[in-house]
VODOMI-300171 format. One record per residue (C-alpha): x, y, z. Coordinates in steps of 0.2 Angstrom, whole numbers, padded with zeros to 4 digits. Example, Ala and Ser with C-alpha at 12.3 -4.5 7.8 and 13.67 -1.06 7.14 Angstrom:
{{0062,-0022,0039}}
{{0068,-0005,0036}}
This chain:
{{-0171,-0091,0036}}
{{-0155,-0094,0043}}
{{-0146,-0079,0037}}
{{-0161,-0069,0047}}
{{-0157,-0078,0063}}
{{-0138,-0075,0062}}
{{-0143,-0055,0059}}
{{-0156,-0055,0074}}
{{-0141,-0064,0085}}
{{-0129,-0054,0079}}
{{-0140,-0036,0082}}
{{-0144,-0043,0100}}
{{-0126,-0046,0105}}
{{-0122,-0029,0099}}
{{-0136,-0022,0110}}
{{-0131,-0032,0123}}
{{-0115,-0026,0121}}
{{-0118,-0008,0119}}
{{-0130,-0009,0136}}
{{-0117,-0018,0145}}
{{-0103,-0003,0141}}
{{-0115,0010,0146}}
{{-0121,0002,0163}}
{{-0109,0009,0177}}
{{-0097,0015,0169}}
{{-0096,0031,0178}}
{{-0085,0023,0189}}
{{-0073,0017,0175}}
{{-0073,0033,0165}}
{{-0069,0042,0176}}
{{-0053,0029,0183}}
{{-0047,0028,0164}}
{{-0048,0047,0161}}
{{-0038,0050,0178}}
{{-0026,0035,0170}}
{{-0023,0046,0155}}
{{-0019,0061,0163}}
{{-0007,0049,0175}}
{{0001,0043,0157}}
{{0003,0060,0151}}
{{0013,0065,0168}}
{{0022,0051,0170}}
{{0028,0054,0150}}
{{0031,0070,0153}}
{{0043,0068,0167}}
{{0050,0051,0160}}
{{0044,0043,0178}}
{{0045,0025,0172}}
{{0042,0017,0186}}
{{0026,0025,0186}}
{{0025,0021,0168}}
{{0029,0003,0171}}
{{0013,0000,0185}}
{{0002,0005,0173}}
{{0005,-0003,0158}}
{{0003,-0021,0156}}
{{0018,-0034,0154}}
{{0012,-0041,0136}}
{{0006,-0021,0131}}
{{0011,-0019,0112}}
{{0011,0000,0103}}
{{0007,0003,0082}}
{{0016,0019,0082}}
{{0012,0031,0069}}
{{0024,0026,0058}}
{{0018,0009,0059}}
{{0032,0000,0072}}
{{0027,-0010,0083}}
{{0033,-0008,0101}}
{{0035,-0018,0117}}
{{0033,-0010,0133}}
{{0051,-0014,0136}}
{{0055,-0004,0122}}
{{0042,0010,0127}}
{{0053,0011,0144}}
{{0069,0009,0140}}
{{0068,0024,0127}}
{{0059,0035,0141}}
{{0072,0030,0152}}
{{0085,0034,0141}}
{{0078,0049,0134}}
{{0079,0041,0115}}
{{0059,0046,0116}}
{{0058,0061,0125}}
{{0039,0071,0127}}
{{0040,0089,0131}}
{{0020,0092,0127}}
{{0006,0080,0128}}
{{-0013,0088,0124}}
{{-0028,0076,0122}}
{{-0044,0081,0114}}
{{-0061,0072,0109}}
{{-0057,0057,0122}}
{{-0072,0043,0125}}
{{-0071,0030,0137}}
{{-0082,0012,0134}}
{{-0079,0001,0148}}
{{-0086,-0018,0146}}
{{-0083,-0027,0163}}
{{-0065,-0027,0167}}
{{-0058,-0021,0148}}
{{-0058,-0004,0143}}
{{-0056,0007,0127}}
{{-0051,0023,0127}}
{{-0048,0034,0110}}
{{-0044,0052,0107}}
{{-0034,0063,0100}}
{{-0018,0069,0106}}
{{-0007,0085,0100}}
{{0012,0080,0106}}
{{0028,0089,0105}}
{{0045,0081,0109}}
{{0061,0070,0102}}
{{0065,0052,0095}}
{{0083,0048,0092}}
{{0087,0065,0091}}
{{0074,0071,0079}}
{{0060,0084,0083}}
{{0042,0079,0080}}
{{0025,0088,0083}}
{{0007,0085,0079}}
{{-0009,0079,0081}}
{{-0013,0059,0083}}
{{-0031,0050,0085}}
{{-0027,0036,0097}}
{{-0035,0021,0103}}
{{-0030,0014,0120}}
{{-0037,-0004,0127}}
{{-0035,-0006,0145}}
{{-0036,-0023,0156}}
{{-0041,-0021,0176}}
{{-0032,-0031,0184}}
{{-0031,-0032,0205}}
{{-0041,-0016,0207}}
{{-0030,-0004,0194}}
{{-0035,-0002,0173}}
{{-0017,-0007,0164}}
{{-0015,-0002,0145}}
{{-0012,-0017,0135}}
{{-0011,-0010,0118}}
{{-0012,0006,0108}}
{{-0014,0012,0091}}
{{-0010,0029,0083}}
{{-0013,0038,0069}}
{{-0005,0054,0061}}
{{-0019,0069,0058}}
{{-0016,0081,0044}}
């Protein structure tokens, strides 16, 4: 008897859930995609100041080679051009917005250099996003090499 309760409470919070992310989300969809393409610019340019202002002060990164990194260490390799991006594509993204947190996955196709070496390819990506005073801030992001 128990075990059915936990299931009906678990199903309606996932409902619940899933209803909440799809109510008004236009709004957020919309914001978050236009943050992307703002993150892809910014890369591209190695504008860390812009890069700074939107990404948040405890944001972490599992690169795909499985390194964690800070945001101090995202922008301090920008700035010095130890990571530098010369193409940014993004594919297949989908926003889901639940009140003031956000995730955002995709796929990105990226050219460029880290530490001197050449990479290039296609990662699926998940990017979770905080609102905070009116703007969507990435708190932490995980990628994945495709074949």
């Amino acid at each position: 008897m128990r075990a059915s309760v936990v299931v009906l409470a678990v199903a309606s919070l996932l409902s619940a859930s899933h209803a909440g992310a799809q109510r008004g989300t236009a709004a957020a969809d919309e914001a978050l995609r236009a943050a992307e393409a703002a993150r892809r610019v910014a890369l591209l340019r190695g504008d860390t100041v812009a890069l700074a202002r939107m990404t948040a002060p405890e944001f972490y990164e599992v690169n795909r080679f499985g390194v964690v990194r800070s945001r101090s260490t995202n922008l301090q390799e920008v700035a010095s051009g130890t990571l530098k991006l010369l193409t940014i594509t993004y594919d297949s993204i989908t926003v889901h917005a639940y009140g003031d947190v956000a995730v955002l996955t995709g796929i990105a196709d990226n050219t460029g250099e880290y530490r001197g070496t050449p990479f290039s390819g296609r990662i699926r990506y998940t990017r979770v996003f905080v609102r905070r005073d009116g703007r969507w801030q990435a708190v932490a992001m995980q990628h994945t090499p495709m074949p």
